[in-house]
mmCIF file of the N, C-alpha and C atoms, coordinates in Angstrom:
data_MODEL
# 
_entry.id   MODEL 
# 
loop_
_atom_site.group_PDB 
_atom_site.id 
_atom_site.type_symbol 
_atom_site.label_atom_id 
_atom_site.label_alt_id 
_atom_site.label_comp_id 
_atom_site.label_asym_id 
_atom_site.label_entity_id 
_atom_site.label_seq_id 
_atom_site.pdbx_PDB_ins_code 
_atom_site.Cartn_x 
_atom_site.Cartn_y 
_atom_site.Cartn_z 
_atom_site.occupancy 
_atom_site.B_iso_or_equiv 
_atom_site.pdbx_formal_charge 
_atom_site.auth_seq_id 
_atom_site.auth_comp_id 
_atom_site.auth_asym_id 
_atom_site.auth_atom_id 
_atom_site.pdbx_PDB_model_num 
ATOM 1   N N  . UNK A 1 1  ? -13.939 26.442 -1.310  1.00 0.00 ? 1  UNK A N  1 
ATOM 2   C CA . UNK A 1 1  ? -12.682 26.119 -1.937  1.00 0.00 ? 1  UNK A CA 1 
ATOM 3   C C  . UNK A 1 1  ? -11.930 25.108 -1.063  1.00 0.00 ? 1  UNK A C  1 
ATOM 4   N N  . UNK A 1 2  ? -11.451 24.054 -1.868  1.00 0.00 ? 2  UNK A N  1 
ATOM 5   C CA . UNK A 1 2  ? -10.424 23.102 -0.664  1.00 0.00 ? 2  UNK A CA 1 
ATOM 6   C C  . UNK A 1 2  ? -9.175  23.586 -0.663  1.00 0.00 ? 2  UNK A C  1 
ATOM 7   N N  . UNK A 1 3  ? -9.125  23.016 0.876   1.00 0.00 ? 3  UNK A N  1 
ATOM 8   C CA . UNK A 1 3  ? -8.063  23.726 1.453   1.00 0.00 ? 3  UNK A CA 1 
ATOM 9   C C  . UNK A 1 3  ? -7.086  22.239 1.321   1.00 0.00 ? 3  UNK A C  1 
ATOM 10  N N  . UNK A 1 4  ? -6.135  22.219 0.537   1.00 0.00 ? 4  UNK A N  1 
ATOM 11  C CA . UNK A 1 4  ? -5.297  20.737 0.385   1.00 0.00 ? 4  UNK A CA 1 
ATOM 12  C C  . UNK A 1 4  ? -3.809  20.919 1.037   1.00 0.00 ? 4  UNK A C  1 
ATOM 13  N N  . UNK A 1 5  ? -4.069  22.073 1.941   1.00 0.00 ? 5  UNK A N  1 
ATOM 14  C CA . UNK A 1 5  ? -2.252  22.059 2.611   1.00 0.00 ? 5  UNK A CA 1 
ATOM 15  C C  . UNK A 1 5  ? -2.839  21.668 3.931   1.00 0.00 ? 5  UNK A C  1 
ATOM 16  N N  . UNK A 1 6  ? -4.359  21.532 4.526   1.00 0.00 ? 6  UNK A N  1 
ATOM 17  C CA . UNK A 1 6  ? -4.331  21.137 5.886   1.00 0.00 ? 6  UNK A CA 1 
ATOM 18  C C  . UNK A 1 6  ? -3.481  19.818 6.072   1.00 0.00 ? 6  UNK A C  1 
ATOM 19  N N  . UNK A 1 7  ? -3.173  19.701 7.288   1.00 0.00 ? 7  UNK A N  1 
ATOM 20  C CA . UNK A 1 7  ? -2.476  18.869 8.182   1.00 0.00 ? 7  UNK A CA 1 
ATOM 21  C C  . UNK A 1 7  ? -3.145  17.675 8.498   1.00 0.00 ? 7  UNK A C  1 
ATOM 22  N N  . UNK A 1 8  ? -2.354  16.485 8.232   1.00 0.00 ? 8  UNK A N  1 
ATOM 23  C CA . UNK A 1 8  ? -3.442  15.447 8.632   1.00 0.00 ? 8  UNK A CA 1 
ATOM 24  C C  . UNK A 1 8  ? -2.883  15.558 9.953   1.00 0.00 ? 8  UNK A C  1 
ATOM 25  N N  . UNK A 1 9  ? -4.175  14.525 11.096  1.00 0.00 ? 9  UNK A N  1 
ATOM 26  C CA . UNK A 1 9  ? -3.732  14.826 12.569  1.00 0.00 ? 9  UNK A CA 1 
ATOM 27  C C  . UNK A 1 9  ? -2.399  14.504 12.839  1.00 0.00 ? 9  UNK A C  1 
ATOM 28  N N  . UNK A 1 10 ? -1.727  12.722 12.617  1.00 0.00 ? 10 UNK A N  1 
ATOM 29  C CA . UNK A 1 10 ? -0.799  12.804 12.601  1.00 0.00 ? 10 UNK A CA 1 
ATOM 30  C C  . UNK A 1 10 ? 0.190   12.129 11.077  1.00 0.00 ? 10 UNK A C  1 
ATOM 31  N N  . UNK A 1 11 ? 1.139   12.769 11.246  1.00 0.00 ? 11 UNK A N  1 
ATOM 32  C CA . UNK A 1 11 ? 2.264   12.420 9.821   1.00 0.00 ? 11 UNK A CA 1 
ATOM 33  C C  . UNK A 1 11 ? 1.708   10.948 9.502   1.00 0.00 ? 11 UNK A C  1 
ATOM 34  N N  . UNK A 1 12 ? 2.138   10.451 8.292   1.00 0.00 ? 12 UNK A N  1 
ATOM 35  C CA . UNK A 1 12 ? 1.755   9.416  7.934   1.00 0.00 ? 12 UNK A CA 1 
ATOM 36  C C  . UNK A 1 12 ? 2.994   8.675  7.152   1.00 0.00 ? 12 UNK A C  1 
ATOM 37  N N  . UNK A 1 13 ? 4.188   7.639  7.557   1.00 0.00 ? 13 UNK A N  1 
ATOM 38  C CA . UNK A 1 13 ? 5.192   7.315  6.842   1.00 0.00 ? 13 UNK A CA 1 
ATOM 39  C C  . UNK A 1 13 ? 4.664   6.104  6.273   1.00 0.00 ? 13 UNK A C  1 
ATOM 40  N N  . UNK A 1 14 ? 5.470   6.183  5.045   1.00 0.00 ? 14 UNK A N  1 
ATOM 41  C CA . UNK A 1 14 ? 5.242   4.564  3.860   1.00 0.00 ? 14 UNK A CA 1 
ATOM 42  C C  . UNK A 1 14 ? 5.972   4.446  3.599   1.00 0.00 ? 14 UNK A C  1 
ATOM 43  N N  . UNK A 1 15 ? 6.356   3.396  3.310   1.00 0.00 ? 15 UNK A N  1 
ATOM 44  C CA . UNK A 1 15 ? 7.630   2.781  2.669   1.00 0.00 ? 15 UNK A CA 1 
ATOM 45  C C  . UNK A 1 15 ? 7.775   2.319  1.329   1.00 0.00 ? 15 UNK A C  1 
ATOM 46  N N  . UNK A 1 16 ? 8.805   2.409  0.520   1.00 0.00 ? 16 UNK A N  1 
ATOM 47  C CA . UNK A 1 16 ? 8.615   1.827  -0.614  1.00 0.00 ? 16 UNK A CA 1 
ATOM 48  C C  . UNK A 1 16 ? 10.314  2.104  -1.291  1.00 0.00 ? 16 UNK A C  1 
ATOM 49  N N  . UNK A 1 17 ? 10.176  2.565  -2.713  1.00 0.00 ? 17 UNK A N  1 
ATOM 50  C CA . UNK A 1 17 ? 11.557  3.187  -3.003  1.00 0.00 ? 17 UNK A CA 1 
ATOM 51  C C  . UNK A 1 17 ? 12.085  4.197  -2.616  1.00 0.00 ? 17 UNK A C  1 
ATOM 52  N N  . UNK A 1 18 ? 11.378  4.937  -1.442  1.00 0.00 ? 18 UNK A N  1 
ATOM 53  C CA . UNK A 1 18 ? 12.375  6.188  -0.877  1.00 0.00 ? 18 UNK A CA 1 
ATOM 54  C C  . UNK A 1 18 ? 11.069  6.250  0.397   1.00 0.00 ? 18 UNK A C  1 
ATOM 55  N N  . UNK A 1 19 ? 11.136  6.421  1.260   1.00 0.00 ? 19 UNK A N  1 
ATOM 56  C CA . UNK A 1 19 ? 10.976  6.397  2.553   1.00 0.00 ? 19 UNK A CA 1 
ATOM 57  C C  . UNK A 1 19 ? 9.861   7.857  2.501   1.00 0.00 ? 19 UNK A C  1 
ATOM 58  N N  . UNK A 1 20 ? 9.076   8.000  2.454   1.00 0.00 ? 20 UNK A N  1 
ATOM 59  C CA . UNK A 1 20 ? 8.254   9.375  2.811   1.00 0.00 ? 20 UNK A CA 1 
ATOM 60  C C  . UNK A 1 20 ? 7.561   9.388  4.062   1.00 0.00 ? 20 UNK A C  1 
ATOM 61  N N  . UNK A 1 21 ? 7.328   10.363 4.354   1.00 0.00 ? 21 UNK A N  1 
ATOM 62  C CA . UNK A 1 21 ? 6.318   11.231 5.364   1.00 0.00 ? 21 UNK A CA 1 
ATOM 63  C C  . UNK A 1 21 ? 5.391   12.314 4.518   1.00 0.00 ? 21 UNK A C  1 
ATOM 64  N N  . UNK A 1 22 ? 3.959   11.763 4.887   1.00 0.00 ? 22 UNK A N  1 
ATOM 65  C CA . UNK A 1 22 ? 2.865   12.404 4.192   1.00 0.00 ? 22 UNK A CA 1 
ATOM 66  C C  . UNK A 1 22 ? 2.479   13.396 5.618   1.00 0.00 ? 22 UNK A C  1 
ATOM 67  N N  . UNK A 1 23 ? 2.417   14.426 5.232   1.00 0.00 ? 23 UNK A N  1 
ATOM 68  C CA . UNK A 1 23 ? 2.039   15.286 6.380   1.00 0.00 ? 23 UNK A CA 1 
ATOM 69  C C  . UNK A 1 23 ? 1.077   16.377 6.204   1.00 0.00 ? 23 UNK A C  1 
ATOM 70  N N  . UNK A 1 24 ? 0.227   16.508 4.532   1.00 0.00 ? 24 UNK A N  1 
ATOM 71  C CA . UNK A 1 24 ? -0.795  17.003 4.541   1.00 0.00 ? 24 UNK A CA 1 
ATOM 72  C C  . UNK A 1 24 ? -1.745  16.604 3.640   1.00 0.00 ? 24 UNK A C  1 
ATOM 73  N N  . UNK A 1 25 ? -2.673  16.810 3.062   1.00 0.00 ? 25 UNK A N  1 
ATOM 74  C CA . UNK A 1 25 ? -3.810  16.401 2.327   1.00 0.00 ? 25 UNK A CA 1 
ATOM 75  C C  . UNK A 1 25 ? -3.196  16.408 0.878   1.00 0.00 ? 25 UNK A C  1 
ATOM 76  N N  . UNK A 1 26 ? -2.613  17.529 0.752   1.00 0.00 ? 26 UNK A N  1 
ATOM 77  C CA . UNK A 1 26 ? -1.872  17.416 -0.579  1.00 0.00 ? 26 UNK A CA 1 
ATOM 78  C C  . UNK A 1 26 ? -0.649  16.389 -0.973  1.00 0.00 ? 26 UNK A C  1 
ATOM 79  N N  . UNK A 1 27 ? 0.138   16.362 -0.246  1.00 0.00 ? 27 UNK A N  1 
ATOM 80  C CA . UNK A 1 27 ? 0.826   14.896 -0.121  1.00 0.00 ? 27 UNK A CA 1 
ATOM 81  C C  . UNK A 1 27 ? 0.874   13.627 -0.330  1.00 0.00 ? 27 UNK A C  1 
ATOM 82  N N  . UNK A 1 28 ? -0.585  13.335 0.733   1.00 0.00 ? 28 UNK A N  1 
ATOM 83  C CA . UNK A 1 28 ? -1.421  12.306 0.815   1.00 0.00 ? 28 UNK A CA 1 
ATOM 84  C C  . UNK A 1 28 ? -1.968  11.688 -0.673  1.00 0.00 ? 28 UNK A C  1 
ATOM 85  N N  . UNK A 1 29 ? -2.559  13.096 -1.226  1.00 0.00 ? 29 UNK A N  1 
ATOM 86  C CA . UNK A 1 29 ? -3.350  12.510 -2.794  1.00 0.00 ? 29 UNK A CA 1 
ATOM 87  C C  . UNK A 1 29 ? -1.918  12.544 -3.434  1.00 0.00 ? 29 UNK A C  1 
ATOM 88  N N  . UNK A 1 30 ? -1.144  13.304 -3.943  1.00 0.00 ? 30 UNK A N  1 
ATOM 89  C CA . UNK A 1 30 ? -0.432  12.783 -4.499  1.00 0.00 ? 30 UNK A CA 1 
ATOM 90  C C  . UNK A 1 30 ? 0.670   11.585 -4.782  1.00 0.00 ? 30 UNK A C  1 
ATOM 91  N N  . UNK A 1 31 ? 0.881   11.314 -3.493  1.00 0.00 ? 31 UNK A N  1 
ATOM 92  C CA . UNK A 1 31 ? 1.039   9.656  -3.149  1.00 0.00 ? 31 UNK A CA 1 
ATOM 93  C C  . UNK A 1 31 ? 0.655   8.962  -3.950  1.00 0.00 ? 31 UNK A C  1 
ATOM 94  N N  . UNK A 1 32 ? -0.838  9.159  -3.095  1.00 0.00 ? 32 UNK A N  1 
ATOM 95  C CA . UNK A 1 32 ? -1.848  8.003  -3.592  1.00 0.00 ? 32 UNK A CA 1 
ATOM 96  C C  . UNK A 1 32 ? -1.637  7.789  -5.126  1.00 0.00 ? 32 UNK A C  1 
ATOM 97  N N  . UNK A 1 33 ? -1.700  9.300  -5.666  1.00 0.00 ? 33 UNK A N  1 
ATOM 98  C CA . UNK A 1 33 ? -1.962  9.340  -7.217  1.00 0.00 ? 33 UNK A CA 1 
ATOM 99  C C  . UNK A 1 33 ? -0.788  8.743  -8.244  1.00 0.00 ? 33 UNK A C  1 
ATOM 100 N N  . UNK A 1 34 ? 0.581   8.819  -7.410  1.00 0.00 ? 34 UNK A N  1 
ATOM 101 C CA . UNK A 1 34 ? 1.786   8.532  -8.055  1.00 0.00 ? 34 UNK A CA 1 
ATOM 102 C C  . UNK A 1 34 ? 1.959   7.061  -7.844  1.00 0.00 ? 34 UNK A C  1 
ATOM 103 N N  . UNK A 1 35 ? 1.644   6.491  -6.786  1.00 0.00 ? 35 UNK A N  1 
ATOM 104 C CA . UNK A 1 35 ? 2.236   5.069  -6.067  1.00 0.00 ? 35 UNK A CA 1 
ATOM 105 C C  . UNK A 1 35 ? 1.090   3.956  -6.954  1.00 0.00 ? 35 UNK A C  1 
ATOM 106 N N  . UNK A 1 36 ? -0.204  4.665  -7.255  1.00 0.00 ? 36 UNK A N  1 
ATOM 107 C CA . UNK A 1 36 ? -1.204  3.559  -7.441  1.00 0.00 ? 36 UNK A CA 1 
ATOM 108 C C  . UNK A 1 36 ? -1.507  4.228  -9.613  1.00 0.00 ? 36 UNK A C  1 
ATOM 109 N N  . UNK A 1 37 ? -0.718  4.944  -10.014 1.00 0.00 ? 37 UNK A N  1 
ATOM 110 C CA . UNK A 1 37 ? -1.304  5.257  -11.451 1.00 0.00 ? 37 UNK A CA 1 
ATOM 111 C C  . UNK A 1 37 ? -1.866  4.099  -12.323 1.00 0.00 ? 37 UNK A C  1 
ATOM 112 N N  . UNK A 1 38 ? -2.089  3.975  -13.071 1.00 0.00 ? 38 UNK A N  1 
ATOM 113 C CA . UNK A 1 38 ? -3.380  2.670  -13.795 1.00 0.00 ? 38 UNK A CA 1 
ATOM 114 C C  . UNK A 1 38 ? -3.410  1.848  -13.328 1.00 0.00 ? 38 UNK A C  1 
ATOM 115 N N  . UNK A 1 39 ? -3.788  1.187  -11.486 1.00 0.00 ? 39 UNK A N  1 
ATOM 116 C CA . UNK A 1 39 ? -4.241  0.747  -10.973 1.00 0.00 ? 39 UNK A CA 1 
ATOM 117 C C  . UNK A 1 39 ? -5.577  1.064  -10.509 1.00 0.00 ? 39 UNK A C  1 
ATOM 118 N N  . UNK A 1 40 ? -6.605  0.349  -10.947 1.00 0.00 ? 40 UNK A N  1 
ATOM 119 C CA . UNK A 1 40 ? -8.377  0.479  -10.245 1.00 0.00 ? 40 UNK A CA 1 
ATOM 120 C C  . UNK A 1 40 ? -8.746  -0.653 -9.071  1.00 0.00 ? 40 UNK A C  1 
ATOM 121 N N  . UNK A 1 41 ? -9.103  -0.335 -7.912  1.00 0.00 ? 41 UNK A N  1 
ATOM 122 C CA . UNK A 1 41 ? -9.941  -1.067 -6.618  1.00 0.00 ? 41 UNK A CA 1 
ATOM 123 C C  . UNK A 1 41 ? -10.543 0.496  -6.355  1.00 0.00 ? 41 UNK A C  1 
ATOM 124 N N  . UNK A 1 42 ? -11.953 0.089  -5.599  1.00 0.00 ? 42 UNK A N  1 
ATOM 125 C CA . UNK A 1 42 ? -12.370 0.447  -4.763  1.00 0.00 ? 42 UNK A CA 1 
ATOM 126 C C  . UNK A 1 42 ? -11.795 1.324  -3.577  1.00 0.00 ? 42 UNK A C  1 
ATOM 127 N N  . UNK A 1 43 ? -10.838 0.274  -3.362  1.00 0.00 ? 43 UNK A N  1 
ATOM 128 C CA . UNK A 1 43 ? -9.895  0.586  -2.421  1.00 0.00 ? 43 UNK A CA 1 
ATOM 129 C C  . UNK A 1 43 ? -9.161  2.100  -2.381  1.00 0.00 ? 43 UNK A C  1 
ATOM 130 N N  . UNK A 1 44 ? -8.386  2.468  -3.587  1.00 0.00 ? 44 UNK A N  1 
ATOM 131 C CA . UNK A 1 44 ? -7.619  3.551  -4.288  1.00 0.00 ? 44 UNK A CA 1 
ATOM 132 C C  . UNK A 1 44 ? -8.660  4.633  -4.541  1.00 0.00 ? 44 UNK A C  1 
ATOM 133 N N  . UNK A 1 45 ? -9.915  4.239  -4.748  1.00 0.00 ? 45 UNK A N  1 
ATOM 134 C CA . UNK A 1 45 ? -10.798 5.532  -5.598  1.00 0.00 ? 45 UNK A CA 1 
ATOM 135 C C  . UNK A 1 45 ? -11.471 5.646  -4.194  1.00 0.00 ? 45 UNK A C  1 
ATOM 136 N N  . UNK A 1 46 ? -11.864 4.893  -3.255  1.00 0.00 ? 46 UNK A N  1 
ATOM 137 C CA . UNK A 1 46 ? -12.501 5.530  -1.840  1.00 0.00 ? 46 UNK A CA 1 
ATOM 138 C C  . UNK A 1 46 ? -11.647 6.344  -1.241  1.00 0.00 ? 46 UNK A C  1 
ATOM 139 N N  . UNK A 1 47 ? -9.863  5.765  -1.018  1.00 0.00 ? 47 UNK A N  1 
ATOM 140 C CA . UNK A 1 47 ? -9.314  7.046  -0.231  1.00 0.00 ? 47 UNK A CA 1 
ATOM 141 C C  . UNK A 1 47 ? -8.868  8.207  -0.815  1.00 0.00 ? 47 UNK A C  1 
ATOM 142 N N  . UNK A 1 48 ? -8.566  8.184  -2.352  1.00 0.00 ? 48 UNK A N  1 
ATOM 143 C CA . UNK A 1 48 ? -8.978  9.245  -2.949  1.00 0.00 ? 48 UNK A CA 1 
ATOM 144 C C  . UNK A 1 48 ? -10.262 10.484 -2.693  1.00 0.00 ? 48 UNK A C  1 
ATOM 145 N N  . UNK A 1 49 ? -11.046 9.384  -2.648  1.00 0.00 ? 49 UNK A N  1 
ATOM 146 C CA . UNK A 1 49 ? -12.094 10.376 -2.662  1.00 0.00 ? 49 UNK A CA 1 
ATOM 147 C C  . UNK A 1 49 ? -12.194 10.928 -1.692  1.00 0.00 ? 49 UNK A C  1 
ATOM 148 N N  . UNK A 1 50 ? -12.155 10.306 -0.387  1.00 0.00 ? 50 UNK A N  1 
ATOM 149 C CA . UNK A 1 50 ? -11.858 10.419 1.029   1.00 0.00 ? 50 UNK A CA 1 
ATOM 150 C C  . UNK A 1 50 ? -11.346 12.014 0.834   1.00 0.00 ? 50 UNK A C  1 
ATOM 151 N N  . UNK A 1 51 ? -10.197 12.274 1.219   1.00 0.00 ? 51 UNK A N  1 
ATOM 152 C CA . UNK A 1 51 ? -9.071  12.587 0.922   1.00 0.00 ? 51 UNK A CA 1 
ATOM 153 C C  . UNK A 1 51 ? -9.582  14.330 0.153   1.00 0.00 ? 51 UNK A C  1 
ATOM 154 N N  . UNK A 1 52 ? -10.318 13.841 -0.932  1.00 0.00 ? 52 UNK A N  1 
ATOM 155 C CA . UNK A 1 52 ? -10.612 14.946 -1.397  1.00 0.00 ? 52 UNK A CA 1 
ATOM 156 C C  . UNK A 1 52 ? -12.284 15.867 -0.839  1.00 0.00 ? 52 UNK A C  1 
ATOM 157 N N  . UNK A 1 53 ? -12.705 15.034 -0.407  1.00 0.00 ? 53 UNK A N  1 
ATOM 158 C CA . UNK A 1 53 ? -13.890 15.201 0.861   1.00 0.00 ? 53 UNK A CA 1 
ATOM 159 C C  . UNK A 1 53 ? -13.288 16.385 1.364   1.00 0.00 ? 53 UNK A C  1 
ATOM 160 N N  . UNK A 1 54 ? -11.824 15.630 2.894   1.00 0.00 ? 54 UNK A N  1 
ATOM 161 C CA . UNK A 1 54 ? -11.612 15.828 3.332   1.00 0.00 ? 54 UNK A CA 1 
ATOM 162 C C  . UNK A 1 54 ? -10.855 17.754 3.095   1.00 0.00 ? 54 UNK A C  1 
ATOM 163 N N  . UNK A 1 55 ? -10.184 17.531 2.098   1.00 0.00 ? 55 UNK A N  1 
ATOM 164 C CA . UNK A 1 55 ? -10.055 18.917 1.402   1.00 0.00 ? 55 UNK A CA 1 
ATOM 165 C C  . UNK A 1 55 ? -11.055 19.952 1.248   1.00 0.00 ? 55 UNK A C  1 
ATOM 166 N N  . UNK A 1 56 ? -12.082 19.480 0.525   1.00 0.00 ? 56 UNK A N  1 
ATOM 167 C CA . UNK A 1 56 ? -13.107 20.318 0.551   1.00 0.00 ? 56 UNK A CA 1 
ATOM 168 C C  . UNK A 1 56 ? -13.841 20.858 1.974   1.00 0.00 ? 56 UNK A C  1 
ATOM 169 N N  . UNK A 1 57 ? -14.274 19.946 2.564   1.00 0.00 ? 57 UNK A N  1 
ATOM 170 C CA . UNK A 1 57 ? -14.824 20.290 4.634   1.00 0.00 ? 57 UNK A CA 1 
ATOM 171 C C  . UNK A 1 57 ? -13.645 21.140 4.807   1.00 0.00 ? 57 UNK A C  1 
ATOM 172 N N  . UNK A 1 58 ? -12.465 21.088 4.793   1.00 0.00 ? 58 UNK A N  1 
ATOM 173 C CA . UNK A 1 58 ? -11.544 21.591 5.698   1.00 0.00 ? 58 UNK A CA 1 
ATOM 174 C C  . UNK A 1 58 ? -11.595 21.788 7.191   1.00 0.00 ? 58 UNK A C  1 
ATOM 175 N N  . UNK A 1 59 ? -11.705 20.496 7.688   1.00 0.00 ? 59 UNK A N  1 
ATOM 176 C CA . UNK A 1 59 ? -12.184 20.447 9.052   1.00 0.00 ? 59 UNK A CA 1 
ATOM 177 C C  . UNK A 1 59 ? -11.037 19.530 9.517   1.00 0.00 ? 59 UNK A C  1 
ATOM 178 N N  . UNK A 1 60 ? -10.925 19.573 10.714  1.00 0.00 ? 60 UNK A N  1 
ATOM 179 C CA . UNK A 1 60 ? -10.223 18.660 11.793  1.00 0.00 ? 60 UNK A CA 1 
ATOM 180 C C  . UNK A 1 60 ? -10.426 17.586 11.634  1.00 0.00 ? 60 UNK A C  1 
ATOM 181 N N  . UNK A 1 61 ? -11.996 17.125 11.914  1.00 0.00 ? 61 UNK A N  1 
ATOM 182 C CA . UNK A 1 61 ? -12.524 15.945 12.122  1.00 0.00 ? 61 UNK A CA 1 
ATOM 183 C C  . UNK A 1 61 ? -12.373 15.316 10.516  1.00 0.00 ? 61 UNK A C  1 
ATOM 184 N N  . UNK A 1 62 ? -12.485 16.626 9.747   1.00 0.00 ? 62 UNK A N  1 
ATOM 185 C CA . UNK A 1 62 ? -12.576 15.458 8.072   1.00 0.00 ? 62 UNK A CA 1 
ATOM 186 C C  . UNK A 1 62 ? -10.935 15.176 7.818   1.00 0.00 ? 62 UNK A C  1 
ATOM 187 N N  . UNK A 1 63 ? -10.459 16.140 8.296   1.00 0.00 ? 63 UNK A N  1 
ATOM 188 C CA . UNK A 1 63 ? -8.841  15.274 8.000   1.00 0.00 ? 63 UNK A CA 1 
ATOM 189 C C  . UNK A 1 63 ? -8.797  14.082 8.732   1.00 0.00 ? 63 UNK A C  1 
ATOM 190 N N  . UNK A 1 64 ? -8.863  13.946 10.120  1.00 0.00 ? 64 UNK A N  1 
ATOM 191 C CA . UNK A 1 64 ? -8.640  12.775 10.780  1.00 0.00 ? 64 UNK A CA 1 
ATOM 192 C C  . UNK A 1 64 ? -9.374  11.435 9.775   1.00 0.00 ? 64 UNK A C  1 
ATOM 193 N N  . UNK A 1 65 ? -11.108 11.931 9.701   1.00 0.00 ? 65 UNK A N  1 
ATOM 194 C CA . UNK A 1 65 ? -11.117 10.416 8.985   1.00 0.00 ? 65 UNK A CA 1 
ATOM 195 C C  . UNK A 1 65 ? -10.700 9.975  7.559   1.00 0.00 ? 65 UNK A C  1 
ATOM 196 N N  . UNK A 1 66 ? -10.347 11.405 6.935   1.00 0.00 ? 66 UNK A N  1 
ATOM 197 C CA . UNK A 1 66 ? -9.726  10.756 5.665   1.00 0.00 ? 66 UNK A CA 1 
ATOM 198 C C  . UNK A 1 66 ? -7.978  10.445 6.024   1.00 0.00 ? 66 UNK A C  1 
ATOM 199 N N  . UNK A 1 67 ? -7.359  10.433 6.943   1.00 0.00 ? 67 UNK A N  1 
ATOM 200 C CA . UNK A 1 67 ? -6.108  9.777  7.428   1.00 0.00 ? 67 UNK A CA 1 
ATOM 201 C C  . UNK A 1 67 ? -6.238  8.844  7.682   1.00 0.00 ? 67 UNK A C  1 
ATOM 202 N N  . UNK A 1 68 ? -7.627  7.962  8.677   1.00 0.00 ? 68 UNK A N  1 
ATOM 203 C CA . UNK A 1 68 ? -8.030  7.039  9.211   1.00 0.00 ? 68 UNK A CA 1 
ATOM 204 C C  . UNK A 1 68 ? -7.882  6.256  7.672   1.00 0.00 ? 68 UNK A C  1 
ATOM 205 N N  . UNK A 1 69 ? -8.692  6.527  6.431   1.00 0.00 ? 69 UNK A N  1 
ATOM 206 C CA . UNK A 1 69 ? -8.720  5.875  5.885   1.00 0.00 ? 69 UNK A CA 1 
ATOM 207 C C  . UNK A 1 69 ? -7.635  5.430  4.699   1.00 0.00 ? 69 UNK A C  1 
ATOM 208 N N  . UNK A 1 70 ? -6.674  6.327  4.844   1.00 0.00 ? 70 UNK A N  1 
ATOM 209 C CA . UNK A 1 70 ? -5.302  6.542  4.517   1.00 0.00 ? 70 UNK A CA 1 
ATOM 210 C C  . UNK A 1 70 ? -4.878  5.536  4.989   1.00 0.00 ? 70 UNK A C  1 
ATOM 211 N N  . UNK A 1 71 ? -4.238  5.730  6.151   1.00 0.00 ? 71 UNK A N  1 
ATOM 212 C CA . UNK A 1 71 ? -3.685  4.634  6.995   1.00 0.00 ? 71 UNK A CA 1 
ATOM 213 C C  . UNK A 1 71 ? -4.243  3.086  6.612   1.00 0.00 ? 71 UNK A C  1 
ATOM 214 N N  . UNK A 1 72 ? -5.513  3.022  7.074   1.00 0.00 ? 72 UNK A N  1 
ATOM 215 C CA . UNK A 1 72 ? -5.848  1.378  6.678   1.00 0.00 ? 72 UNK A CA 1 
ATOM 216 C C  . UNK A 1 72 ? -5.729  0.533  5.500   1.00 0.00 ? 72 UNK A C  1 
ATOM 217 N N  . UNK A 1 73 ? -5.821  1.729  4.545   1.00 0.00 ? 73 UNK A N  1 
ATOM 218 C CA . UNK A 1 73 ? -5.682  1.189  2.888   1.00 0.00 ? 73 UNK A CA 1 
ATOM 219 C C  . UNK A 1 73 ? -4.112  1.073  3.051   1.00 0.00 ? 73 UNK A C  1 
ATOM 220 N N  . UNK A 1 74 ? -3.276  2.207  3.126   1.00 0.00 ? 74 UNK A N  1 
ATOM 221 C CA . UNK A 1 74 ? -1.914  1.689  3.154   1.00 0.00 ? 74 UNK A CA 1 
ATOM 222 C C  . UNK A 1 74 ? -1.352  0.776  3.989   1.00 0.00 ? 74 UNK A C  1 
ATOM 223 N N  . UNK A 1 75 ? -2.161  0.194  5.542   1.00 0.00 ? 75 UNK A N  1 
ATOM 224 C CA . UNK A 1 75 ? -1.698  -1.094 5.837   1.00 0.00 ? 75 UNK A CA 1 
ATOM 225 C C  . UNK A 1 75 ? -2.138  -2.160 4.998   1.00 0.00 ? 75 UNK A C  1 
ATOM 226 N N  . UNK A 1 76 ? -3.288  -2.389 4.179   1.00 0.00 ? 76 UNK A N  1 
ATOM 227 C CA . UNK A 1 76 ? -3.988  -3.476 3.570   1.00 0.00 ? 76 UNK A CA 1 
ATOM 228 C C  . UNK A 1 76 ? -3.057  -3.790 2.778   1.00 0.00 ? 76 UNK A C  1 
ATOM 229 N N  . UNK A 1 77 ? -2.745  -3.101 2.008   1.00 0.00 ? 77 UNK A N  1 
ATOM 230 C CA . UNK A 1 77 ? -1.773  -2.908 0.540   1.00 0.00 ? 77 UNK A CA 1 
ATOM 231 C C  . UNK A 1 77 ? -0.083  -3.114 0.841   1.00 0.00 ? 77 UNK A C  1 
ATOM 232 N N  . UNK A 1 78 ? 0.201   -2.961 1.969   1.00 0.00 ? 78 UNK A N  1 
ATOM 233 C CA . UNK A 1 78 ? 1.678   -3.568 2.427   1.00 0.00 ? 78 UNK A CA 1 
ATOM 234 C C  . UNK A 1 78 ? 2.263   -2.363 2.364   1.00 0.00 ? 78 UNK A C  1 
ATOM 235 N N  . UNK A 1 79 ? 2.049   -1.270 2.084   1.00 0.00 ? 79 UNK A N  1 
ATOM 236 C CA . UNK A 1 79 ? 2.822   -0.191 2.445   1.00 0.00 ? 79 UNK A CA 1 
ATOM 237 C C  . UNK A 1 79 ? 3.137   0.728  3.571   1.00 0.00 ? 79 UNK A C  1 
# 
């Protein structure tokens, strides 16, 4: 069963129309899911998926790299 309240290693802030802090897996996808809706790249459906990987392992190491890949998509994208 995924565990979607783990903790990513560290908080994750974006900017946009209200200032957030993503601070767990569940967060994170819903972000993703709200900020990017009928938008398709690669980009959006890898850290998604990421993300939901990462939920399912419920591991340390799988949060970190689905944050890793959090993070880089939301620098690419200007957020």
């Amino acid at each position: 069963m995924a565990n979607w309240n783990r903790k990513l290693p560290l908080p994750v802030s974006v900017q946009g129309d209200e200032g957030e802090t993503l601070v767990t897996l569940h967060e994170a996808a819903l972000f993703m899911i709200r900020t990017f809706q009928g938008r398709q790249s690669n980009g959006i459906r890898r850290t998604i998926e990421r993300l939901i990987w990462a939920a399912e392992q419920d591991t340390a190491d799988a949060s970190e790299e689905a944050a890793r890949q959090l993070s880089n998509f939301l620098k690419s994208s200007g957020l």
